[in-house]
C-alpha positions in Angstrom: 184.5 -26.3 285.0 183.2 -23.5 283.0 179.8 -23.6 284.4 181.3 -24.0 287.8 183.6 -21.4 288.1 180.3 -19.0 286.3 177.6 -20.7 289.1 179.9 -19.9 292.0 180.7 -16.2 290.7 177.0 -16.0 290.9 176.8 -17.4 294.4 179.6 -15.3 295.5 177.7 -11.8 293.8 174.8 -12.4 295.6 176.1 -13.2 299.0 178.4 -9.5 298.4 174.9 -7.9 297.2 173.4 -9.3 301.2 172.7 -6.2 303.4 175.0 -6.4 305.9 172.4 -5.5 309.1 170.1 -8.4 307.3 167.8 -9.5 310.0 166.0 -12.8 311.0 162.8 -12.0 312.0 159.8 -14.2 313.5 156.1 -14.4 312.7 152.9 -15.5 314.0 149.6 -14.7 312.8 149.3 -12.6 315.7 152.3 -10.2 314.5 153.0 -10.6 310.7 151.7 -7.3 310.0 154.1 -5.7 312.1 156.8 -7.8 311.3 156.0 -7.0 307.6 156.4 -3.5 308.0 159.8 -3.7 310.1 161.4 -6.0 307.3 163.9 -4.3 305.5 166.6 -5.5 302.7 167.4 -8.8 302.5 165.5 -9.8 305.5 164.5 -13.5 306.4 160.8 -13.5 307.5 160.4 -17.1 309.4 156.3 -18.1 309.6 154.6 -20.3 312.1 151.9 -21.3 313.6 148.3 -21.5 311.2 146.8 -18.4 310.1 143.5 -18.5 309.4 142.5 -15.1 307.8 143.5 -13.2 305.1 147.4 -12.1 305.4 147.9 -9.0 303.3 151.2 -8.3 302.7 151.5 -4.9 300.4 153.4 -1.2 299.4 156.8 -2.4 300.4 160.1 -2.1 297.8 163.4 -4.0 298.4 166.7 -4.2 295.8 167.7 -7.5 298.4 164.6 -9.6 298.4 162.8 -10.5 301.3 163.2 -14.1 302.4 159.7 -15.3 303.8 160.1 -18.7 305.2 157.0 -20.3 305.2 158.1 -24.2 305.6 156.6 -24.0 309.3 153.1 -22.3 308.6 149.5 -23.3 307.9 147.1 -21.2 305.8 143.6 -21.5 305.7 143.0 -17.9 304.8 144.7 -15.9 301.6 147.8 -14.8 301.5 147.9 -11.6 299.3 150.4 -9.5 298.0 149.7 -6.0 296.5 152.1 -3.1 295.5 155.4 -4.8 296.6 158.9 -6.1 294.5 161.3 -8.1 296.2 159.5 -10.9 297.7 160.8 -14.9 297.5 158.3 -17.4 299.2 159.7 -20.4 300.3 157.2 -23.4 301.7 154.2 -23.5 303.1 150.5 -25.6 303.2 147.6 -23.9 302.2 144.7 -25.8 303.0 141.6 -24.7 301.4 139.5 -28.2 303.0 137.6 -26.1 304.7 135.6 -23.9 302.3 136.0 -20.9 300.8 138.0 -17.5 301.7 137.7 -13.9 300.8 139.4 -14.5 297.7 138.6 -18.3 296.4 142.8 -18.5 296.0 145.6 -19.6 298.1 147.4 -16.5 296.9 146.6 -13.5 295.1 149.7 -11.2 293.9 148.2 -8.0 292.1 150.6 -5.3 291.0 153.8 -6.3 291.6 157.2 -7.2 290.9 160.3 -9.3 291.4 158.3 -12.4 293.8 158.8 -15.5 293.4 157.0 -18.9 294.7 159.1 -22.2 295.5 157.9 -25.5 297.5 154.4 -24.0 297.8 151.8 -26.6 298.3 148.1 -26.1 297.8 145.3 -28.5 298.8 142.1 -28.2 297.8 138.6 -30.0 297.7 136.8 -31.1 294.9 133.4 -29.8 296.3 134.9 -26.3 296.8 137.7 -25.6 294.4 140.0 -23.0 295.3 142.6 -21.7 292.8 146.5 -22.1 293.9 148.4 -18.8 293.3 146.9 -16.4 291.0 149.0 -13.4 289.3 147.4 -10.2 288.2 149.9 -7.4 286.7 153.3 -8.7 287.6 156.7 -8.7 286.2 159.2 -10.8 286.7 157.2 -13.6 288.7 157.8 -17.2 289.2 156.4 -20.7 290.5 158.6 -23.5 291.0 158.6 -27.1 292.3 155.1 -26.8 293.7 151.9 -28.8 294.1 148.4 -28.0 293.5 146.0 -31.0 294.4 141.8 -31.0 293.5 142.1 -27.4 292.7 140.3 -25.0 290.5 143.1 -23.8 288.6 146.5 -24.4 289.9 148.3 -21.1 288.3 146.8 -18.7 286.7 148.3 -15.6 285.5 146.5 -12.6 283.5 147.8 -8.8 282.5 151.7 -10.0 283.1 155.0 -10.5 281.8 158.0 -12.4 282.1 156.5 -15.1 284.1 158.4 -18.5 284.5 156.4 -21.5 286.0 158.2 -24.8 286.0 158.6 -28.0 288.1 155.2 -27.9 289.2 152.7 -30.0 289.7 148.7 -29.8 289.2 146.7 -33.0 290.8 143.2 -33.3 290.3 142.2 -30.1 289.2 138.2 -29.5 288.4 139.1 -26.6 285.7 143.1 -25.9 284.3 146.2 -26.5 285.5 147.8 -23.4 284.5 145.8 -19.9 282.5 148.3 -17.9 280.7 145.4 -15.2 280.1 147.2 -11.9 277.9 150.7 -12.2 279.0 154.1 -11.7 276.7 157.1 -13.3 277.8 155.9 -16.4 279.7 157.8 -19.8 279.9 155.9 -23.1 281.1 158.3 -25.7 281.5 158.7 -28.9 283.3 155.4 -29.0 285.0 153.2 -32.3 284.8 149.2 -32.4 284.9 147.5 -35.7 286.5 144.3 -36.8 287.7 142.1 -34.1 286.3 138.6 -34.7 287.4 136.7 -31.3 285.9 133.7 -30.0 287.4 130.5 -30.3 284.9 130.5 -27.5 282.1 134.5 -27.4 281.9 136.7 -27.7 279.2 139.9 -28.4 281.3 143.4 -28.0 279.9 146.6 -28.8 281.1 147.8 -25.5 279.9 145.5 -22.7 278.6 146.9 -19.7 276.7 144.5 -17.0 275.2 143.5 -13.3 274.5 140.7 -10.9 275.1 139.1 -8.4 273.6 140.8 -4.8 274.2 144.1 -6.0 275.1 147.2 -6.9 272.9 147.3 -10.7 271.7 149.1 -12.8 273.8 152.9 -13.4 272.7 156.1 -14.8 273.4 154.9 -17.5 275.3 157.0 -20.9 275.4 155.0 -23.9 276.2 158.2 -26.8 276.6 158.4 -30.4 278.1 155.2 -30.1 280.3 153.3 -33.5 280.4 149.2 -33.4 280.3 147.5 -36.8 281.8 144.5 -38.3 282.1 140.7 -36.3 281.8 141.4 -33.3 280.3 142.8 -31.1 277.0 146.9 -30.8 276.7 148.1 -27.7 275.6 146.1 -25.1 274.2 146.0 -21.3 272.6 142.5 -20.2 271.5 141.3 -17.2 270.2 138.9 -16.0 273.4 138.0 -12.8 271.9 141.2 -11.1 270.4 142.6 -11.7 268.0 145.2 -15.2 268.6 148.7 -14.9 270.1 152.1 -14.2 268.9 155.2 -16.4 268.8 153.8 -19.3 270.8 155.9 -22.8 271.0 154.8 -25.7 272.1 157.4 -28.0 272.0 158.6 -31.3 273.5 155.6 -32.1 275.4 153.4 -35.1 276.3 150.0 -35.4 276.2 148.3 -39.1 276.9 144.6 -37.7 277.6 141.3 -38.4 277.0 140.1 -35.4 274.9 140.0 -34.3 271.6 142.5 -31.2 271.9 145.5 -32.8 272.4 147.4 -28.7 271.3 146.1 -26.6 269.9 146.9 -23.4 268.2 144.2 -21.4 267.1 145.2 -18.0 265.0 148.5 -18.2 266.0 151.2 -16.1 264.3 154.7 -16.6 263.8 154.6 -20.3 266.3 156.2 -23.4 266.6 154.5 -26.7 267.2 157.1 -29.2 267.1 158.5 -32.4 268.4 155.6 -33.5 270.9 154.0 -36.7 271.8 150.6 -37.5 271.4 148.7 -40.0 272.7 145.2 -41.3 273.6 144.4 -42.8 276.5 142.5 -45.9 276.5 139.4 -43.9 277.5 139.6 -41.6 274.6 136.3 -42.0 272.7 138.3 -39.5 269.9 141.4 -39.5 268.5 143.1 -37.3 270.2 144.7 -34.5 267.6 147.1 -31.7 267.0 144.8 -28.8 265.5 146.7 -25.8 264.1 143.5 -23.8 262.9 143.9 -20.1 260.7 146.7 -17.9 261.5 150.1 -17.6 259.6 153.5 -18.3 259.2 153.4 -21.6 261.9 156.3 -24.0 262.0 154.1 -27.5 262.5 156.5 -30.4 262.8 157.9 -33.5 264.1 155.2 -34.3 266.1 154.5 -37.9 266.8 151.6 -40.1 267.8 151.3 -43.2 269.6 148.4 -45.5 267.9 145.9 -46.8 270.2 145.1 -46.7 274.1 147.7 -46.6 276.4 148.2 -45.1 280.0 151.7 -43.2 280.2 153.5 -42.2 283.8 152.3 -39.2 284.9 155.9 -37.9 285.3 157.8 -36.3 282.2 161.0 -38.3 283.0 159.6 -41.5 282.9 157.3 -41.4 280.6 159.8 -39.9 277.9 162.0 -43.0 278.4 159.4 -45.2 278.0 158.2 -43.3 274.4 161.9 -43.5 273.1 164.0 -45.1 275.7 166.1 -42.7 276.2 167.1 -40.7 279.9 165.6 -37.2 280.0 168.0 -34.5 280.9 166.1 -31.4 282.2 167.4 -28.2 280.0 168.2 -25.6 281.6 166.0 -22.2 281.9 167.2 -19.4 283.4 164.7 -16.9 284.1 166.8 -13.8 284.5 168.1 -14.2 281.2 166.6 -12.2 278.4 168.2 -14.5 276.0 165.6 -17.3 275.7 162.6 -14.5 274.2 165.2 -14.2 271.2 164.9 -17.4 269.4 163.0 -15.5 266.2 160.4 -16.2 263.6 159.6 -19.1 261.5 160.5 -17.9 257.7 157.4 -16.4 255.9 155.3 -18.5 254.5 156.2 -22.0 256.4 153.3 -23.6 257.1 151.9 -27.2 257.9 152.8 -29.9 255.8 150.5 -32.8 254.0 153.5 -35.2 255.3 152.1 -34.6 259.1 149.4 -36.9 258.5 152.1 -39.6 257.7 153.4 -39.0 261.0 150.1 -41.0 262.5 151.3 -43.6 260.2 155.0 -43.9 261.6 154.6 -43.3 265.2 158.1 -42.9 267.0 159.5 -44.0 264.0 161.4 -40.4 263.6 162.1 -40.0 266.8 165.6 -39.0 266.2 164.4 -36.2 264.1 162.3 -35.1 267.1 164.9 -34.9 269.6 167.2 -33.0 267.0 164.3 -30.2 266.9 163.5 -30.1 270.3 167.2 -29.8 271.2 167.3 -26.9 268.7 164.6 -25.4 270.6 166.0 -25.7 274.1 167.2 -22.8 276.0 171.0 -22.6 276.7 
């Protein structure tokens, strides 16, 4: 009753907060830019029709977000935002079949705020792999329940902050499934990996986090019940050429792949690595591994493995009941909250214990312990 009467105060604040002169307004390719530059607070935008160049949607500030309802259009072009705050994307196919665009991505968002991505479904082909969305200094920027298929990189997101990506999923990518490139404040949560097929010279993860020379290590970034499948690396944060990341967790996920780097965690400071599931499939030609490597004060725990070959499901819920037979219950992450960046530090000094290795040993065998950490982890 609690959460009821706290969800429908929230309904009933935001439908107050709606402009009352909030328009619906209609777009073709033919008139989107004008229609663009009429919208005003808390507009719906309705697309249709296919819009074969690049849309460029930019300099434009609302407190009452723009709607744009996309469920009806076809892109074969970019869509790109630039300069704007207050922008939530519902729908829409991009088809990148046909070879590349001016920008080699679905959607570019440089320099923005406040937009958000839901339903979005990229398609791609393997001979010319475009990227899905791609964020470039933005804050407060999310990408739910959307599918990414024989892309490049499904999300990637560089020079940003508060960033929350879940329920998505990456099919057949030829590089990552999501970059988290210099970012603080990012969550990844949810989203499921399958199919990778990577192009020749890639190292492909599932989910990529790193640092580059000249910028501030990457931090705060919370890496949580994501599943990695098939040809490719689970869930990684290497070096690149700064110096590690900050407060990174990786917790509660699955990887059943076929390479080496199962997570890793290289320099990290101040991280948790706890409660995952590991697991080779039965192409592996190397055990595939948890590798914590330099850095200080990590939390490395709880993690299990799963001795020899075996193919999982490729969805989280499924294939956590079939590692411990028990019904997954997504936890909840809400991404206006502050709250969840304010779990703290491991205590100085923790650091990985000689008793992991025994966890190869025992398997699921402490699989209660597990679910204890990762529940102690969760966001509430």
């Amino acid at each position: 009753m609690i959460k009821f009467v706290k969800h429908g105060a929230l309904i009933c604040a935001m439908v107050v907060s709606l402009p009352a002169n909030a328009a619906v307004l209609y777009a073709t390719a033919d008139n989107i830019s004008n229609i663009w530059k009429s919208a005003g607070e808390g507009d719906t935008i309705k697309l249709s029709g296919v819009f074969a160049n690049t849309v460029a949607l930019q300099n434009k500030t609302v407190s009452s977000a723009i709607t744009i309802d996309a469920t009806q259009a076809t892109f074969t072009g970019t869509l790109k935002f630039q300069a704007v705050s207050g922008v939530h994307v519902v729908g829409g196919t991009f088809d990148a079949t046909g070879g590349p665009n001016a920008y080699g991505k679905a959607i570019v968002v440089y320099s923005s705020s406040n937009i958000s991505f839901d339903q979005t479904n990229v398609v791609s082909a393997v001979s010319y792999p475009e990227a899905g969305i791609a964020f470039q200094d933005v804050t407060n920027g999310t990408v739910t329940n959307s599918t990414f298929t024989n892309v490049g990189v499904g999300v990637g997101v560089s020079g940003s902050n508060h960033i929350t990506l879940t329920g998505n999923k990456v099919v057949g990518s030829t590089k990552d499934g999501f970059d988290i490139f210099d970012n603080h404040f990012v969550l990844v949560a949810n989203n499921s990996c399958s199919g990778s097929q990577p192009s020749a010279g890639a190292h492909p993860d599932c989910v990529q986090v790193a640092s580059t020379a000249g910028h501030a290590p990457a931090s705060d970034i919370k890496v949580i019940d994501n599943i990695a499948t098939g040809n490719t690396q689970g869930f990684t944060s290497f070096i690149g050429k700064a110096d590690g990341a900050e407060r990174i967790t990786i917790s509660g996920n699955i990887v059943n792949t076929s390479f080496s780097q199962g997570i890793a965690c290289y320099s990290c400071v101040d991280s948790f690595i706890t409660g995952n599931y590991i697991a080779a499939d039965p192409t592996a030609a190397h055990w595939v591994a948890v590798n914590v490597v330099g850095g200080t004060d990590n939390v490395v725990s709880s993690n299990s493995w799963l001795t020899g070959g075996v193919y999982l499901p490729t969805d989280y819920a499924s294939a956590y009941f079939q590692l411990t037979g028990t019904t997954y219950t997504v936890q909840p992450a809400d991404a206006s909250s502050g709250s969840r960046w304010s779990d703290g530090s491991p205590a100085s000094g923790m650091v990985p214990e000689p008793a992991e290795w025994m966890l190869m040993i025992l398997g699921f065998g402490l699989v209660g312990i597990v679910r204890r950490r990762r529940e102690a982890l969760s966001f509430v």
